[in-house]
MITORBA-618943 format. One record per residue (C-alpha): residue number from 1; x, y, z. Coordinates in Angstrom, 3 decimals. Example, Ala and Ser with C-alpha at 12.3 -4.5 7.8 and 13.67 -1.06 7.14 Angstrom:
BEGIN
REC   nr      east     north        up
REC    1    12.300    -4.500     7.800
REC    2    13.670    -1.060     7.140
END
This chain:
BEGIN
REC   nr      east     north        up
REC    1     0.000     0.000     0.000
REC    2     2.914     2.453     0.935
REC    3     4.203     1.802    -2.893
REC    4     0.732     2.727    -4.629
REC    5     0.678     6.141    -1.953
REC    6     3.897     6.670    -3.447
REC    7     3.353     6.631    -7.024
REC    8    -0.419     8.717    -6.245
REC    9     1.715    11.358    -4.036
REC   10     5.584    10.494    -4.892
REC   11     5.247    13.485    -7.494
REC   12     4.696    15.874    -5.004
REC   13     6.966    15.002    -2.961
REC   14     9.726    15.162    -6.446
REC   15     8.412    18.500    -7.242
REC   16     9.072    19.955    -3.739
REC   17    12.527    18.843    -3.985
REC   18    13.172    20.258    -7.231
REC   19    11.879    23.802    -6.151
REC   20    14.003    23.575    -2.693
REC   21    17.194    23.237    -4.815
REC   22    16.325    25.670    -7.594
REC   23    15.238    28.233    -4.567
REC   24    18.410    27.268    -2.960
REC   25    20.475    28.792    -5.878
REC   26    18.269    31.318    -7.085
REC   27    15.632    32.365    -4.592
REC   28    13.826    34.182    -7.605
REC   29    12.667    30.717    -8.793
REC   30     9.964    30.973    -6.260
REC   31     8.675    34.497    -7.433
REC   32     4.798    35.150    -7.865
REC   33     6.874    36.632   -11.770
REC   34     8.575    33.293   -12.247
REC   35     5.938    30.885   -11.470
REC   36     3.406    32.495   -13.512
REC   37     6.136    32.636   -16.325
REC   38     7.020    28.977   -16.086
REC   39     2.911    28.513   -16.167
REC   40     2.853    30.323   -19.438
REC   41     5.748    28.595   -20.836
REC   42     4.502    24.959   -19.799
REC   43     0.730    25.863   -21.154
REC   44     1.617    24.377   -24.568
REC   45     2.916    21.053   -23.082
REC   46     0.586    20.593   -19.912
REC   47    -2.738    21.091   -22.700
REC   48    -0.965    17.955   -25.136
REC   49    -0.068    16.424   -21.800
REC   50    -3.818    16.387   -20.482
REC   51    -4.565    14.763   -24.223
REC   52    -1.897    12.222   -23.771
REC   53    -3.415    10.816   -20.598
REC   54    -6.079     9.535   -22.023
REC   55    -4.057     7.855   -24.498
REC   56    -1.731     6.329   -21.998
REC   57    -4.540     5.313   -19.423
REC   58    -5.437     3.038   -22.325
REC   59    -2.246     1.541   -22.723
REC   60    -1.226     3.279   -26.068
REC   61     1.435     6.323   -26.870
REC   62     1.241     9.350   -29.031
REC   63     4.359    10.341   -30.711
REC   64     2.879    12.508   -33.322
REC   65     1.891    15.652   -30.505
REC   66     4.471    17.608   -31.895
REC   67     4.217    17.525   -35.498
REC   68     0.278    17.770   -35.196
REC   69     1.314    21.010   -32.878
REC   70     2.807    22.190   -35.986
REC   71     0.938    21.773   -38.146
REC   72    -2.093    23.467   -36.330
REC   73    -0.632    26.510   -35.999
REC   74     0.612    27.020   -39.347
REC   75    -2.859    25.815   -40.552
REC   76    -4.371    28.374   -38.556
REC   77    -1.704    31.032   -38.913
REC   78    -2.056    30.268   -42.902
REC   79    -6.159    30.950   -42.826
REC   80    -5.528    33.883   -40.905
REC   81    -3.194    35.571   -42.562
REC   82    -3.656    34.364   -46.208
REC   83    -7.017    33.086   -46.406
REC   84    -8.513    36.079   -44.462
REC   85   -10.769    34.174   -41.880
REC   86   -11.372    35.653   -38.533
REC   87    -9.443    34.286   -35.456
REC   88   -12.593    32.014   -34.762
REC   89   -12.470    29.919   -37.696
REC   90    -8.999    29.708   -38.306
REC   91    -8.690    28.600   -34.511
REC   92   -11.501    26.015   -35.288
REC   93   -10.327    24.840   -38.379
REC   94    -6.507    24.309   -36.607
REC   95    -8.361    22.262   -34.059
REC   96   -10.398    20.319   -36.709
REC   97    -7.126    19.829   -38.345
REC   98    -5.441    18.203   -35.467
REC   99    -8.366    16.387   -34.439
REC  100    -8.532    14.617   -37.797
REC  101    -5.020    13.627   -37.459
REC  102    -5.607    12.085   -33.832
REC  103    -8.589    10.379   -35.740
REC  104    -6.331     8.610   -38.233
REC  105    -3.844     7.363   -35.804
REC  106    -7.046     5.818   -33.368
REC  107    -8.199     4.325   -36.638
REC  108    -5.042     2.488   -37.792
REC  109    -4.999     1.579   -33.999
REC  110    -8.542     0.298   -34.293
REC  111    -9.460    -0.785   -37.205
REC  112    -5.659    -1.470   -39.147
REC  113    -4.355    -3.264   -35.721
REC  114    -1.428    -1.181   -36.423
REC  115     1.056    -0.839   -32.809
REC  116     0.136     2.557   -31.558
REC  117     4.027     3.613   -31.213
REC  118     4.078     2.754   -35.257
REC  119     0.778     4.433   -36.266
REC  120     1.291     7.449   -34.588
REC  121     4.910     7.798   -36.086
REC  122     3.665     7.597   -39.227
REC  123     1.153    10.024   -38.834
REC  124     3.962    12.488   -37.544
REC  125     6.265    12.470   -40.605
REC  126     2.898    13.185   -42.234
REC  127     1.869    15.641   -40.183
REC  128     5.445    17.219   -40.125
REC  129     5.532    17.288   -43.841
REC  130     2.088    18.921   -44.386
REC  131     3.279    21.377   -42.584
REC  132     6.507    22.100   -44.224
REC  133     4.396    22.155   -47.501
REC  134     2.189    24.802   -46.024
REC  135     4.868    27.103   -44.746
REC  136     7.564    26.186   -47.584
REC  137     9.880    25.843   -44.662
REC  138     9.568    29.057   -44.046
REC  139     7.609    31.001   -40.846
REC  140     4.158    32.345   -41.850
REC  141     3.827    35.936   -39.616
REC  142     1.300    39.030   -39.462
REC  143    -1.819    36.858   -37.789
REC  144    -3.911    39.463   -36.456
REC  145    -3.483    40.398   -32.320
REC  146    -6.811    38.510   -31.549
REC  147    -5.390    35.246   -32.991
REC  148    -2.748    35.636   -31.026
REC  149    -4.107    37.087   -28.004
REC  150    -4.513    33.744   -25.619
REC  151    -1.116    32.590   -26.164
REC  152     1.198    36.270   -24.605
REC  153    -1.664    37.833   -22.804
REC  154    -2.129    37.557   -19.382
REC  155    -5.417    38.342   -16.686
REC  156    -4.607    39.843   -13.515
REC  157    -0.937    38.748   -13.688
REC  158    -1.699    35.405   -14.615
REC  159    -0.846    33.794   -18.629
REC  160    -4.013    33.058   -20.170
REC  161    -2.771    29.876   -21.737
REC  162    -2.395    29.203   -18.360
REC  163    -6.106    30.088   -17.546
REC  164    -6.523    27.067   -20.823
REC  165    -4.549    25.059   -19.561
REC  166    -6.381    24.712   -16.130
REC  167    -9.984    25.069   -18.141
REC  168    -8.342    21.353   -20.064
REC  169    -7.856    19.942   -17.007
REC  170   -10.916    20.486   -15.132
REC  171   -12.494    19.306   -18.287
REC  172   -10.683    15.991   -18.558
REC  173   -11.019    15.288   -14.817
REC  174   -14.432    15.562   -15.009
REC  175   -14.561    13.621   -18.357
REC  176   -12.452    10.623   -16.523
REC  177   -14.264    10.717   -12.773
REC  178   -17.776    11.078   -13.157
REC  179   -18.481    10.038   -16.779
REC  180   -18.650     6.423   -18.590
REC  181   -16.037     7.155   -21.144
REC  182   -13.885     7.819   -18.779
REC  183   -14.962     4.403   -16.837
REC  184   -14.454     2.813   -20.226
REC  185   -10.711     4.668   -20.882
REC  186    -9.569     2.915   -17.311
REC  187   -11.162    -0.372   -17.768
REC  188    -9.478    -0.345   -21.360
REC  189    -6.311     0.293   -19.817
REC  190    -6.603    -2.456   -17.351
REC  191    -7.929    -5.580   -18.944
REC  192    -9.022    -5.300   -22.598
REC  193   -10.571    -8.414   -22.696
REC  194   -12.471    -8.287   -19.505
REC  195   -13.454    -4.239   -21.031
REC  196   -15.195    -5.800   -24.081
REC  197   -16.657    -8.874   -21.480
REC  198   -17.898    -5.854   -19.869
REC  199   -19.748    -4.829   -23.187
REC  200   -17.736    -1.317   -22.910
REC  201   -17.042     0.083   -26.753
REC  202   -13.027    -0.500   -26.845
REC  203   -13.220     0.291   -30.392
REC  204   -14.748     3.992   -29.949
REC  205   -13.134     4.651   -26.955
REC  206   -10.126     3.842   -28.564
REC  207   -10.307     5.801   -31.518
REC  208   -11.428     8.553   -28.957
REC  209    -9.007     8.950   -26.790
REC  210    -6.466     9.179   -30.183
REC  211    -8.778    12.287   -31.400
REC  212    -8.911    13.854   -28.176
REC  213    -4.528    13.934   -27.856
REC  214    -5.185    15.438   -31.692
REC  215    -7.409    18.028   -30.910
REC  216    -5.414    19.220   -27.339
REC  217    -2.402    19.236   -29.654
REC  218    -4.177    21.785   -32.428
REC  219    -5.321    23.407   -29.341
REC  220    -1.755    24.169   -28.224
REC  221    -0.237    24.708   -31.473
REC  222    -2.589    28.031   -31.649
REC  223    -1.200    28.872   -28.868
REC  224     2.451    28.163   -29.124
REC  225     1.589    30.672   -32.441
REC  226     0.698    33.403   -30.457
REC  227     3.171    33.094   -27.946
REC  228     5.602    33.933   -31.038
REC  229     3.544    35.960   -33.040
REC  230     4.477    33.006   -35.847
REC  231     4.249    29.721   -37.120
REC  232     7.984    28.290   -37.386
REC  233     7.408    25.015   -39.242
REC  234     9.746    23.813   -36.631
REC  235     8.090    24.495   -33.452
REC  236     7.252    21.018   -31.709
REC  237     9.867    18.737   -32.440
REC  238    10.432    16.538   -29.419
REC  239     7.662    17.809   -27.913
REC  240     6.208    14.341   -27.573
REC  241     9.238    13.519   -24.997
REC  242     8.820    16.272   -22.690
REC  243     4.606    15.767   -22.740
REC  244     5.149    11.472   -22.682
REC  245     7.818    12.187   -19.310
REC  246     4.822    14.979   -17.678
REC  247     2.295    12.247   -17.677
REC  248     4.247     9.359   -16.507
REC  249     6.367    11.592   -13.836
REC  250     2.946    12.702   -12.963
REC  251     2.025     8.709   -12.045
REC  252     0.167     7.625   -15.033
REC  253     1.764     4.048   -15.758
REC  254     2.876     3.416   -19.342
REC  255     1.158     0.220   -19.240
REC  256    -2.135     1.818   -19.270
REC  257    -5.153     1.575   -16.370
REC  258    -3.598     3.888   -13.765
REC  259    -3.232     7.709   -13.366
REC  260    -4.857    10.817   -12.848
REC  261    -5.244    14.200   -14.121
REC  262    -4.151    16.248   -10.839
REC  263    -0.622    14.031   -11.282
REC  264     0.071    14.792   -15.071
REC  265    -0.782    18.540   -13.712
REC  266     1.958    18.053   -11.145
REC  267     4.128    16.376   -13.667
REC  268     4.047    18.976   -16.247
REC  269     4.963    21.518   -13.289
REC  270     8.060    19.194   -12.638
REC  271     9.232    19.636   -15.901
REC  272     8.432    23.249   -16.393
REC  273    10.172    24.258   -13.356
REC  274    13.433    21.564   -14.464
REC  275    13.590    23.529   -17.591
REC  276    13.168    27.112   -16.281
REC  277    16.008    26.025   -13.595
REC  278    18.204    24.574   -15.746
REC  279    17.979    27.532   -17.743
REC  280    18.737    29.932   -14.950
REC  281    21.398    27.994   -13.667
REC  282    22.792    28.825   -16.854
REC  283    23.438    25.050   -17.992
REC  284    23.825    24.334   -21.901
REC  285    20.944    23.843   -24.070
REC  286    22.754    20.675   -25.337
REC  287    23.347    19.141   -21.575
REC  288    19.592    20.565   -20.832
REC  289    18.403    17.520   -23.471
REC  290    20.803    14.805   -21.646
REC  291    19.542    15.530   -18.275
REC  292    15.841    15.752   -19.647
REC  293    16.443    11.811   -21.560
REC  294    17.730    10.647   -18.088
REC  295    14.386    12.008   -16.502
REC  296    12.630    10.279   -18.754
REC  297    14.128     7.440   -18.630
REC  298    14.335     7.410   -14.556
REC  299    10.656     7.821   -14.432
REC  300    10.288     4.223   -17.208
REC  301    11.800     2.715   -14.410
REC  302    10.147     3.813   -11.873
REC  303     6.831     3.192   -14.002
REC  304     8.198    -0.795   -14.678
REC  305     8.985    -1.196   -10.841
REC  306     5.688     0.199    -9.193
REC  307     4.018    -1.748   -12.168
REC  308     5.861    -5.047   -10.253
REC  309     4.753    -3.777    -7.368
REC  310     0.895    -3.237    -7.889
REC  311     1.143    -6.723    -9.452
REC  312     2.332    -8.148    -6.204
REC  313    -0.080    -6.684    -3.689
REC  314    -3.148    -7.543    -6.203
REC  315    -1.524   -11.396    -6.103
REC  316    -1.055   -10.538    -1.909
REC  317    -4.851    -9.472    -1.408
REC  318    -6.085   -12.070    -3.509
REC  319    -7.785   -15.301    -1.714
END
């Protein structure tokens, strides 16, 4: 039991570590200026991590967050600026875009039995190279100040991507808790076969939950836009590490069937603040992308162990 409390609370307890160090070098990590700022900054990645959840509750991985980020903003940066639609329908149409490419991945899940780590690499060299066709490789700029306005802005000293990012959240817990998709997304995740036994839709909820990571990831591509007041056809590559590491740091197993919302929240905090300290501790980008692989790969292995673990007090309680 202490094991499961650990990997339900252990991210806390990893996140007030890592701000006792940073505040040990640099008191101004703690700042009402710099936590807001890292808020802002980790908006992008906490709204694709809150998508990826739902993917990884079921047991499957999205690796094509990034490219799909990409290729929502410079769809909606390109209908903005070239096609002449308002803000509201190039935002829509970004978020249609990146929904339909979550759709085809939960499809060749689905319906092609294609291994989720395969389907959804395919679908980001697709995704990657749409939008290098779009942009010509080069940055599309001049979207009007409304597009942009949700990803610099901020409300009373707080980012409003941040303001999103919460709004995602609350959403998805809600969706997960009191809902039976999200009944169905844990049972998935658990025991497929005893899910379908169950008569729960496997199928749609897995095709779902693959549409849902799309349409977070258009979501935060609009944003990631605004925040730069452009669409770099190379914004989001390697994204999909730094969202995959939020939500298993934040206790959602790889395996599928365990996790929570309020943990990839706490997760994607870990990893905003590791990135704004490493930063201000003035360590090179290069060794910032070493030290972020062995987080990443720290937390597998802490996923694999507690997995052991959970095995053997289920095998314990059992008569």
């Amino acid at each position: 039991m202490a094991r499961l409390n650990w990997r339900r609370h252990g991210n806390l307890a990893v996140l007030a570590a890592l701000l006792a160090v940073l505040a040990s070098r640099d008191p101004g990590v703690l700042s009402t200026s710099n936590i807001t700022n890292v808020i802002g900054q980790a908006a992008v990645m906490g709204i694709c991590a809150v998508g990826m959840t739902f993917v990884i509750l079921t047991g499957g991985i999205d690796l094509s967050v990034g490219s799909i980020v990409a290729l929502s903003g410079a769809l909606g940066a390109w209908l903005n600026v070239h096609a002449g639609l308002p803000w509201q329908a190039a935002w829509a149409s970004a978020i249609l875009a990146g929904t339909a490419c979550g759709l085809v991945s939960g499809l060749l899940v689905h319906w092609g039995r294609v291994p989720p780590f395969m389907a959804t690499l395919a679908v980001m060299a697709a995704a990657r190279g749409l939008t290098l066709l779009l942009t010509q490789g080069s940055p599309i700029s001049g979207t009007s100040p409304a597009f942009n306005y949700a990803g610099w802005a901020s409300l009373s000293g707080f980012p409003v991507s941040g303001m999103i990012l919460l709004a995602c959240a609350t959403a998805a817990w809600i969706l997960l808790r009191f809902t039976p998709f999200g009944t169905g997304v844990y049972a998935l995740g658990d025991n497929p076969e005893a899910a379908r036994f169950a008569g729960i839709p496997t199928g749609r909820v897995t095709v779902s939950v693959y549409a849902l990571s799309g349409s977070t990831a258009g979501l935060a591509g609009l944003l990631m836009v605004g925040r730069l007041w452009s669409a770099q056809p190379g914004i989001g590559m390697g994204l999909e590490l730094d969202v995959i590491a939020s939500v298993v740091l934040g206790g959602t197993s790889l395996f599928g069937g365990v996790g929570t919302i309020r943990g990839t929240l706490t997760g994607v905090l870990i990893m905003g603040f590791l990135d704004n300290g490493l930063r201000i501790l003035g360590i090179s980008s290069y060794l910032q992308q070493v030290i972020k692989g062995m987080v990443f790969i720290g937390a597998v292995i802490l996923d694999m162990y507690f997995k052991g673990a959970y095995r053997k007090d289920r095998s314990r309680d059992a008569p």
